[in-house]
LODRENPA-564506 format. One record per residue: x, y, z of N, C-alpha, C in turn; residue in one letter; chain. Coordinates in steps of 0.05 Angstrom, whole numbers, plus 5000, padded with zeros to 4 digits. Example, Ala and Ser with C-alpha at 12.3 -4.5 7.8 and 13.67 -1.06 7.14 Angstrom:
// residues 2
fike n_x: 5264; n_y: 4886; n_z: 5156; ca_x: 5246; ca_y: 4910; ca_z: 5156; c_x: 5264; c_y: 4934; c_z: 5156; type: a; mol: A
fike n_x: 5257; n_y: 4955; n_z: 5142; ca_x: 5273; ca_y: 4979; ca_z: 5143; c_x: 5258; c_y: 5001; c_z: 5157; type: s; mol: A
//
This chain:
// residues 114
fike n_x: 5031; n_y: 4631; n_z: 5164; ca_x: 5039; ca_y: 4655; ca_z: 5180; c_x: 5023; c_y: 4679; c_z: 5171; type: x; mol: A
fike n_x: 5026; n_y: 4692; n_z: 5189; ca_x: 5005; ca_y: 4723; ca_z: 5178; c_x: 5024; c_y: 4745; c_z: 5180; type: x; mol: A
fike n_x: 5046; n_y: 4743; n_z: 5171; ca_x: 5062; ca_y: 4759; ca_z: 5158; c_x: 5082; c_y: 4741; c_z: 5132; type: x; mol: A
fike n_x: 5077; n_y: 4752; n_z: 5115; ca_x: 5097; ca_y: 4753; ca_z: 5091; c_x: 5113; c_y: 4775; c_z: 5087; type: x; mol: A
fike n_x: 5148; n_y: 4761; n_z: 5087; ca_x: 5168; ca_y: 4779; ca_z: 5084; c_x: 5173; c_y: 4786; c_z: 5050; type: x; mol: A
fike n_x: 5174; n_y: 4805; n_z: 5035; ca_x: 5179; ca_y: 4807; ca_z: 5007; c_x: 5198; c_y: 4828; c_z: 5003; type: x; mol: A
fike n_x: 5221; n_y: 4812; n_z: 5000; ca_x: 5258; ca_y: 4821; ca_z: 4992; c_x: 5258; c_y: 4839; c_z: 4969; type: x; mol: A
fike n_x: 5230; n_y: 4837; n_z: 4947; ca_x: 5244; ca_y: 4846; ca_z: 4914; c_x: 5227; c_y: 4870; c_z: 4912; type: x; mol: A
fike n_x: 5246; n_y: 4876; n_z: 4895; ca_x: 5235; ca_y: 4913; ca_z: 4886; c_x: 5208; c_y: 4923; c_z: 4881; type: x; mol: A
fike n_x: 5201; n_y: 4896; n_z: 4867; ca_x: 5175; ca_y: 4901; ca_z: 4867; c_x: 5146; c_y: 4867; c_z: 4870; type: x; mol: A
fike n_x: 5122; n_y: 4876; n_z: 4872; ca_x: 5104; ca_y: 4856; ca_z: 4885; c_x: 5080; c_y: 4858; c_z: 4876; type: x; mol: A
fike n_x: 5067; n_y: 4843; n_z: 4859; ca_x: 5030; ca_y: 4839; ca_z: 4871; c_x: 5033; c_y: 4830; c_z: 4890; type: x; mol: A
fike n_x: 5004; n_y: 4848; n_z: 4903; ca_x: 4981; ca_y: 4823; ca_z: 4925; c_x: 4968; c_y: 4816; c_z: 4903; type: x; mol: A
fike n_x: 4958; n_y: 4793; n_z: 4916; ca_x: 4948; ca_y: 4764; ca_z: 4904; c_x: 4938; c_y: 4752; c_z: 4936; type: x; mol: A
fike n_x: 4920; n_y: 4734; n_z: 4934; ca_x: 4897; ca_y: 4723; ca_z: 4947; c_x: 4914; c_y: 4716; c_z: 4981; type: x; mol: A
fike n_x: 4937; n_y: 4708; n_z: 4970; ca_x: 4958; ca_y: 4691; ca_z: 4984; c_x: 4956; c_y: 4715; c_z: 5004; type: x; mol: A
fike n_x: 4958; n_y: 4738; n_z: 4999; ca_x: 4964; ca_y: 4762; ca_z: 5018; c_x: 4942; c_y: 4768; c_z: 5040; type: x; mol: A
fike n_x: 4926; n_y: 4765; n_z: 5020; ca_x: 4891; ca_y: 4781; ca_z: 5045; c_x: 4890; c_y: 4776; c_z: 5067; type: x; mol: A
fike n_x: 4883; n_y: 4781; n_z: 5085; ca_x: 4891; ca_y: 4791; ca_z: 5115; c_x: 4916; c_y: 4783; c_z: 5124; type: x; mol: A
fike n_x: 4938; n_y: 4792; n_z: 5113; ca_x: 4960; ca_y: 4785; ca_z: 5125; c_x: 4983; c_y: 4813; c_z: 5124; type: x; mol: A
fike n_x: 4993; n_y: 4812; n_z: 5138; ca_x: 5019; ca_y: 4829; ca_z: 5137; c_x: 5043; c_y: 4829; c_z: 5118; type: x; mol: A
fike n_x: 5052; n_y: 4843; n_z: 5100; ca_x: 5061; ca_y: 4840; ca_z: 5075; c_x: 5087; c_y: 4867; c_z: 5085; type: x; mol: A
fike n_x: 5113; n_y: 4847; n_z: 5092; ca_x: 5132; ca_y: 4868; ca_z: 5100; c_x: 5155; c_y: 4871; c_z: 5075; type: x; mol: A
fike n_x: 5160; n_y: 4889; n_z: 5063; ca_x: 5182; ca_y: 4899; ca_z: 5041; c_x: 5197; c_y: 4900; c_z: 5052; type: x; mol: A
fike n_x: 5221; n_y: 4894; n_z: 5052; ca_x: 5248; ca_y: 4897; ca_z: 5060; c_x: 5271; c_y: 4903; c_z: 5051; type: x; mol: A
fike n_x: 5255; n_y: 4908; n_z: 5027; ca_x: 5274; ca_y: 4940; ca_z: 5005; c_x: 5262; c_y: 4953; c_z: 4989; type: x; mol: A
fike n_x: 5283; n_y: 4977; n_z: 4982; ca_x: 5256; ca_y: 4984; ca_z: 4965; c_x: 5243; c_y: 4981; c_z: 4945; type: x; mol: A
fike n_x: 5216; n_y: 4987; n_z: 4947; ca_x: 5189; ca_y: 4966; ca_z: 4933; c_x: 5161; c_y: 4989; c_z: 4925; type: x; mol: A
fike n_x: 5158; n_y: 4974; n_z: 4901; ca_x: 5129; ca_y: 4990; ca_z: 4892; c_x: 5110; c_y: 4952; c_z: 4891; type: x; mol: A
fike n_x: 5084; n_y: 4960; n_z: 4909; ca_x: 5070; ca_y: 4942; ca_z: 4911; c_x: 5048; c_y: 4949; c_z: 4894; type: x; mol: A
fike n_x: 5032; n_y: 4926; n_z: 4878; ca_x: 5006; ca_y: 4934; ca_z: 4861; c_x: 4990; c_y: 4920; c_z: 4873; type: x; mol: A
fike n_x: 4969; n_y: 4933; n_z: 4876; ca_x: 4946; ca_y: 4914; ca_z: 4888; c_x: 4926; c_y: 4909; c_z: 4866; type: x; mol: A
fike n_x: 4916; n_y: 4883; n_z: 4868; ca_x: 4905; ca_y: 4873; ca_z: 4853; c_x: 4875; c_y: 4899; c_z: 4845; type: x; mol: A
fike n_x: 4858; n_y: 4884; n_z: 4823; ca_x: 4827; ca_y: 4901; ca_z: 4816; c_x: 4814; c_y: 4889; c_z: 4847; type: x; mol: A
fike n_x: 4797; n_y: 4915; n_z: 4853; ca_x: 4785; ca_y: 4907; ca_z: 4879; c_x: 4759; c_y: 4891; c_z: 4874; type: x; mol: A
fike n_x: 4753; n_y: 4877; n_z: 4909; ca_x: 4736; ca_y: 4857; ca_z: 4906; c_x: 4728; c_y: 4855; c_z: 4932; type: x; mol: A
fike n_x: 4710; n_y: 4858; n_z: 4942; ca_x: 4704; ca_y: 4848; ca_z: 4964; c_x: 4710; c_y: 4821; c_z: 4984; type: x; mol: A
fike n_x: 4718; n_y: 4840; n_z: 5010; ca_x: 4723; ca_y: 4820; ca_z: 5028; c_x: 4763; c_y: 4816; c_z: 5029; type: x; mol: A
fike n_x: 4774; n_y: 4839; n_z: 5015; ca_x: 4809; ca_y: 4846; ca_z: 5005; c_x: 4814; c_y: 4864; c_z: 5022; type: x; mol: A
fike n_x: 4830; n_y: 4857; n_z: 5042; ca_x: 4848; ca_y: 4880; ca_z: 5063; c_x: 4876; c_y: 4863; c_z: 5068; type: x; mol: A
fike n_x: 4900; n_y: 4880; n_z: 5063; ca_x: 4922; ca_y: 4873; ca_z: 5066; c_x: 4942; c_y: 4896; c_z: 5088; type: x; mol: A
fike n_x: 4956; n_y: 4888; n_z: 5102; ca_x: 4977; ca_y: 4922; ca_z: 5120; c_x: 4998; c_y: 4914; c_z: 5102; type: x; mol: A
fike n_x: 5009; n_y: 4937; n_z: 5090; ca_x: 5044; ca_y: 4934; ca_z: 5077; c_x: 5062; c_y: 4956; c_z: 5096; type: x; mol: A
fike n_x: 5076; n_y: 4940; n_z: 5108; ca_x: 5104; ca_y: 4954; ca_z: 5123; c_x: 5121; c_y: 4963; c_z: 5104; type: x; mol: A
fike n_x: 5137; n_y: 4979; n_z: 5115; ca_x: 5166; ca_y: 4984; ca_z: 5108; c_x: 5177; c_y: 4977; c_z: 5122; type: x; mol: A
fike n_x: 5195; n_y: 4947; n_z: 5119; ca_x: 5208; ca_y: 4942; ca_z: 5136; c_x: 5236; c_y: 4942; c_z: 5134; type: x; mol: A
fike n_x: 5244; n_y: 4951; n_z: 5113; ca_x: 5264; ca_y: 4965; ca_z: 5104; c_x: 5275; c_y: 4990; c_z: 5125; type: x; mol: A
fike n_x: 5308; n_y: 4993; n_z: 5115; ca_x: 5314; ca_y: 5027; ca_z: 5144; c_x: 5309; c_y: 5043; c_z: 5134; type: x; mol: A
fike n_x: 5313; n_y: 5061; n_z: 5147; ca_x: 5293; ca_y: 5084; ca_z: 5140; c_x: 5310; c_y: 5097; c_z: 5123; type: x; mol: A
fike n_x: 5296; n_y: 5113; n_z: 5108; ca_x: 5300; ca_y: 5125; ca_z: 5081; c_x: 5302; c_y: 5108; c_z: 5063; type: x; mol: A
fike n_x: 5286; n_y: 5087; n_z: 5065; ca_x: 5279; ca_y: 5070; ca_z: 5039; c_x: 5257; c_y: 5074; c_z: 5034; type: x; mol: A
fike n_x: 5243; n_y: 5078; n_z: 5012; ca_x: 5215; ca_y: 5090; ca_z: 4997; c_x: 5201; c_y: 5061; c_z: 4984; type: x; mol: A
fike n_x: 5174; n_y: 5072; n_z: 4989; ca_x: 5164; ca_y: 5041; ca_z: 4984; c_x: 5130; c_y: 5060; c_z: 4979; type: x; mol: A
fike n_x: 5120; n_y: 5044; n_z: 4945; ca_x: 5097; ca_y: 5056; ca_z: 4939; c_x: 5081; c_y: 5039; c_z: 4931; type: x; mol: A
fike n_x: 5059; n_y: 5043; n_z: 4941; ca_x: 5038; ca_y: 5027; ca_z: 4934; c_x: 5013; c_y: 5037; c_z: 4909; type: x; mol: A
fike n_x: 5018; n_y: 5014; n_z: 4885; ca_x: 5000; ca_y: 5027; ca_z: 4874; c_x: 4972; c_y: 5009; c_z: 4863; type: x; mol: A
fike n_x: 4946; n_y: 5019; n_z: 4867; ca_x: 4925; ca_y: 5010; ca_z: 4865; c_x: 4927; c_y: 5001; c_z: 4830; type: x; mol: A
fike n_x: 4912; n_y: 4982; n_z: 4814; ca_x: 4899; ca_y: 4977; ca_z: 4799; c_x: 4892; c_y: 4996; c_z: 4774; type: x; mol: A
fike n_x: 4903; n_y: 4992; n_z: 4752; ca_x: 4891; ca_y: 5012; ca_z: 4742; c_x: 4866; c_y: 5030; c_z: 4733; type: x; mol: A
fike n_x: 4852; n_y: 5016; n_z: 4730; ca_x: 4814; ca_y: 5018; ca_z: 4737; c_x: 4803; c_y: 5025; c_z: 4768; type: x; mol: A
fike n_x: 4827; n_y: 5024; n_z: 4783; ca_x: 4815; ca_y: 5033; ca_z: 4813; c_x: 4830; c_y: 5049; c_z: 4831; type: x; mol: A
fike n_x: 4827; n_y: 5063; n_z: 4849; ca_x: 4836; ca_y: 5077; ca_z: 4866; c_x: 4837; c_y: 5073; c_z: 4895; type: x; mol: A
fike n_x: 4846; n_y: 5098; n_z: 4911; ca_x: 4842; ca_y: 5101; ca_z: 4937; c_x: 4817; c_y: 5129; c_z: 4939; type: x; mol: A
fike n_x: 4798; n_y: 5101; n_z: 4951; ca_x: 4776; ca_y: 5120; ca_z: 4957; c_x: 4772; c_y: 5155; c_z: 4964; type: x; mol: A
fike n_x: 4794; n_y: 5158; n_z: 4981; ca_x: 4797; ca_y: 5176; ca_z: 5000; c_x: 4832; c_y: 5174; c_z: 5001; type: x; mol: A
fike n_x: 4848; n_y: 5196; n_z: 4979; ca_x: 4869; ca_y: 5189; ca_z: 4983; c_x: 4894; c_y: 5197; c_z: 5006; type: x; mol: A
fike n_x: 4917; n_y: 5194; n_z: 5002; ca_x: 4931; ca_y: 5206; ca_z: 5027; c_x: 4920; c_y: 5230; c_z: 5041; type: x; mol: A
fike n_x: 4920; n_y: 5251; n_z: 5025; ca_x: 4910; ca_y: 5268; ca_z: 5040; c_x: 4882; c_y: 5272; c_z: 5048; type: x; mol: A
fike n_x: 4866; n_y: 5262; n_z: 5046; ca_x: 4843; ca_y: 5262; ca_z: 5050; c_x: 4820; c_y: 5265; c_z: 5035; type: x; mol: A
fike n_x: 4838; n_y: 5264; n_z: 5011; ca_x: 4815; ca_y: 5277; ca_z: 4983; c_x: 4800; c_y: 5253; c_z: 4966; type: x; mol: A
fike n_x: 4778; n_y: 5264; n_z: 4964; ca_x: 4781; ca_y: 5239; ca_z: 4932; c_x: 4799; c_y: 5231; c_z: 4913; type: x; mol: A
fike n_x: 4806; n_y: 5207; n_z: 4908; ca_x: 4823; ca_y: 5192; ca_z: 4903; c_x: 4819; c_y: 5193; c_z: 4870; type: x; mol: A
fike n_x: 4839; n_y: 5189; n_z: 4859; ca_x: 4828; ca_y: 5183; ca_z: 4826; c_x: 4839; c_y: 5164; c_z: 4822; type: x; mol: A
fike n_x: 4831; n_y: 5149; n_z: 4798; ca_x: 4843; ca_y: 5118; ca_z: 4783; c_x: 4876; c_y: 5129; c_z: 4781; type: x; mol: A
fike n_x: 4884; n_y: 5100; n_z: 4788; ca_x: 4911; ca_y: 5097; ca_z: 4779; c_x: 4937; c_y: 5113; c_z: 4792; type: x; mol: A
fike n_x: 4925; n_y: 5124; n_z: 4819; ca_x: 4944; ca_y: 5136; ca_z: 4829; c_x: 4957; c_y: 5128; c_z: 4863; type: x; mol: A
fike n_x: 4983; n_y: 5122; n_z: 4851; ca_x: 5001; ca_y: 5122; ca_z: 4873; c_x: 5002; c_y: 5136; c_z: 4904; type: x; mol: A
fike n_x: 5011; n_y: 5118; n_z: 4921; ca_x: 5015; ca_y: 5125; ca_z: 4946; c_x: 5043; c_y: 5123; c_z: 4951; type: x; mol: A
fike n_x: 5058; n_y: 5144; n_z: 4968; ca_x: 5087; ca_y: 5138; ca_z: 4968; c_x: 5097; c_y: 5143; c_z: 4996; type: x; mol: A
fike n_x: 5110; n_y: 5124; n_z: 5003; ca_x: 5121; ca_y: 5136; ca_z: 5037; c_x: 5156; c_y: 5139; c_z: 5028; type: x; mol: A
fike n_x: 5153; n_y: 5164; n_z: 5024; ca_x: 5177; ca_y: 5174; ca_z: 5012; c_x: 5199; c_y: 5177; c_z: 5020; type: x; mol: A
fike n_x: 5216; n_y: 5166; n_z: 5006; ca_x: 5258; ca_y: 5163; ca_z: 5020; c_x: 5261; c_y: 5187; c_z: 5046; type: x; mol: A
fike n_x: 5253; n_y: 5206; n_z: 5029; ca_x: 5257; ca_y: 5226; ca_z: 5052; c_x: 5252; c_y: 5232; c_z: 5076; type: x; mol: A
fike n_x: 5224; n_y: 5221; n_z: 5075; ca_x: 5218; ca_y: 5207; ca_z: 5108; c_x: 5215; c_y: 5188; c_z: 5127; type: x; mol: A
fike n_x: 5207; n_y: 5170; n_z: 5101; ca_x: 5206; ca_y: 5145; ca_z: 5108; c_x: 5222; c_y: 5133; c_z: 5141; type: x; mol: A
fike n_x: 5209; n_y: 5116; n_z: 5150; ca_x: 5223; ca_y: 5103; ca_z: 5168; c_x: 5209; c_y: 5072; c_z: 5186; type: x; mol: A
fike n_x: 5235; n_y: 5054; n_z: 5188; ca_x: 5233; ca_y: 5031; ca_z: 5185; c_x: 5201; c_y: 5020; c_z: 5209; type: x; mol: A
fike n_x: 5180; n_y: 5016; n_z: 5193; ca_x: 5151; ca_y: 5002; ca_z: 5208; c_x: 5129; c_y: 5024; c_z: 5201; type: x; mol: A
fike n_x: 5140; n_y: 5042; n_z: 5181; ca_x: 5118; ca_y: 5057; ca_z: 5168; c_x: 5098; c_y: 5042; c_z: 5157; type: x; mol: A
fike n_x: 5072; n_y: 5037; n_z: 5160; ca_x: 5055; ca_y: 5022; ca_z: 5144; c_x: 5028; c_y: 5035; c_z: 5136; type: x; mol: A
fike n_x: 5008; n_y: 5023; n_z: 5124; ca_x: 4988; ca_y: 5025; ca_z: 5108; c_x: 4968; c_y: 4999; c_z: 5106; type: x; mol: A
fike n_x: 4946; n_y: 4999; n_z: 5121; ca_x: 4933; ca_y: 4983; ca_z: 5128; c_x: 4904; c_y: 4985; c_z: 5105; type: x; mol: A
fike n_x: 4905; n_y: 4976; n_z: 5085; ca_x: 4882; ca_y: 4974; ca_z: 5062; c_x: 4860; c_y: 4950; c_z: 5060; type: x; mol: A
fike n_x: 4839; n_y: 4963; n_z: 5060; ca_x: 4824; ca_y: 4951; ca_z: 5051; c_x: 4799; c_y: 4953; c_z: 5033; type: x; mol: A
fike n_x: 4778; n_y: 4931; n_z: 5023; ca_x: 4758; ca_y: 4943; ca_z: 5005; c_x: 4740; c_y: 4965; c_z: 5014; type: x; mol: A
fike n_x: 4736; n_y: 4984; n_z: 4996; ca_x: 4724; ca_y: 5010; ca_z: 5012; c_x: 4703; c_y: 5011; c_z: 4983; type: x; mol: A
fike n_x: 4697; n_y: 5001; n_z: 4960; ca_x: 4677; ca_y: 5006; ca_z: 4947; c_x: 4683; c_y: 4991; c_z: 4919; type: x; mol: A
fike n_x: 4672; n_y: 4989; n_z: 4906; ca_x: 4670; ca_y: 4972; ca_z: 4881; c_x: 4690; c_y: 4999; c_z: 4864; type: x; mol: A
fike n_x: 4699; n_y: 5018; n_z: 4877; ca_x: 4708; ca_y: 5039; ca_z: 4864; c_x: 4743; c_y: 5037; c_z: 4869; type: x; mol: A
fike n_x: 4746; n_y: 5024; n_z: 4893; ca_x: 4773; ca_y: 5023; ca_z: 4908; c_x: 4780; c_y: 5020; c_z: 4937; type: x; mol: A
fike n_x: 4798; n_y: 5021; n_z: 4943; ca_x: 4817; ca_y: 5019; ca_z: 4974; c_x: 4811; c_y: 5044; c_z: 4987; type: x; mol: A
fike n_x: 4801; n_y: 5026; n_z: 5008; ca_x: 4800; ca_y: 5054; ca_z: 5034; c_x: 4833; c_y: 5051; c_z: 5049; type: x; mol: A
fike n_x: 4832; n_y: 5068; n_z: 5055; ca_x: 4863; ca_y: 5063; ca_z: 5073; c_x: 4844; c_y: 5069; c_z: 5102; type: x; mol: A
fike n_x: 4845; n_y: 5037; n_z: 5113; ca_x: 4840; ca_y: 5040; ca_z: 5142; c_x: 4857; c_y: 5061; c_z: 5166; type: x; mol: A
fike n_x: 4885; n_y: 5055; n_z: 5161; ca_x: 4895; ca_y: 5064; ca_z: 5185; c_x: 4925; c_y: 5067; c_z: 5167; type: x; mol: A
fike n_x: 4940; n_y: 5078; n_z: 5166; ca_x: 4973; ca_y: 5085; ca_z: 5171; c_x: 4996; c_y: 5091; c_z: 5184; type: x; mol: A
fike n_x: 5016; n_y: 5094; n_z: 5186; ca_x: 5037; ca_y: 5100; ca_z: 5195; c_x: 5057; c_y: 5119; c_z: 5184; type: x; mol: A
fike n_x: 5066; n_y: 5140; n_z: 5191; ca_x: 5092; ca_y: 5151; ca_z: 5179; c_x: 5077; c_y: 5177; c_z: 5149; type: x; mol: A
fike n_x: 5089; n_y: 5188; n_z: 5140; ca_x: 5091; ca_y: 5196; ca_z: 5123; c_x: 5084; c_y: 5189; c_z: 5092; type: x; mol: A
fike n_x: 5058; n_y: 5185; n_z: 5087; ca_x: 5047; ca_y: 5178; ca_z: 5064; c_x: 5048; c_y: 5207; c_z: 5040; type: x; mol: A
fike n_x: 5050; n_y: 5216; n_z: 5013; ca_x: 5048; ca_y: 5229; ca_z: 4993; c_x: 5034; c_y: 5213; c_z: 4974; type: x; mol: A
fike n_x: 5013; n_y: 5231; n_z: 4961; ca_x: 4996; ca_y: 5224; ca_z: 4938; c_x: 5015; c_y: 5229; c_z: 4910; type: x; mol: A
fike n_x: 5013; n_y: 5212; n_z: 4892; ca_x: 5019; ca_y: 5214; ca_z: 4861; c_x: 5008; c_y: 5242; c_z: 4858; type: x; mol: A
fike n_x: 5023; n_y: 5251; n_z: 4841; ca_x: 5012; ca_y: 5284; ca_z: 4824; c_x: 4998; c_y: 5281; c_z: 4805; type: x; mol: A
//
């Protein structure tokens, strides 16, 4: 199937995931593995809304270009936060450089780590 449902609080991606749809259905902090070419995964919230669900890159790597648009630094979180959150918010990632995750496309209300 090309969606995987994942019930627990928290998740690696792992190989099993790459091009597939990776839906949380509570709330969840996802780690994505060290990047590598040819790694794109979408993570839903498929959880109701005002459930918070964060995704965090690798610690050696980042989001290229983070939520807001900025350069991204190592080790920093992406959060679609309780407060806004709402149920099919997603985040569509993939390899963007030997440096980290581009965020192709999203949904909903994303905040960068401080």
């Amino acid at each position: 199937s090309s969606v995987v449902t994942m019930p627990e609080s928290t998740m690696t991606v792992g190989a099993a995931h790459f091009g597939k749809t990776v839906v949380c259905t509570a709330a969840c902090t996802v780690t994505l593995p060290g990047i590598a070419v040819g790694q794109a995964v979408t993570i839903v919230n498929g959880a109701a809304d005002g459930t918070a669900l964060t995704i965090s890159p690798n610690a050696s790597d980042k989001f290229v270009l983070n939520a807001a648009g900025a350069t991204g630094t190592n080790n920093k979180d992406i959060t679609n936060p309780a407060d806004y959150s709402k149920n099919g918010d997603f985040c569509h990632l993939a390899y963007g450089s030997a440096d980290g995750w581009i965020i192709l496309a999203r949904g909903g209300v994303w905040n960068d780590e401080a």
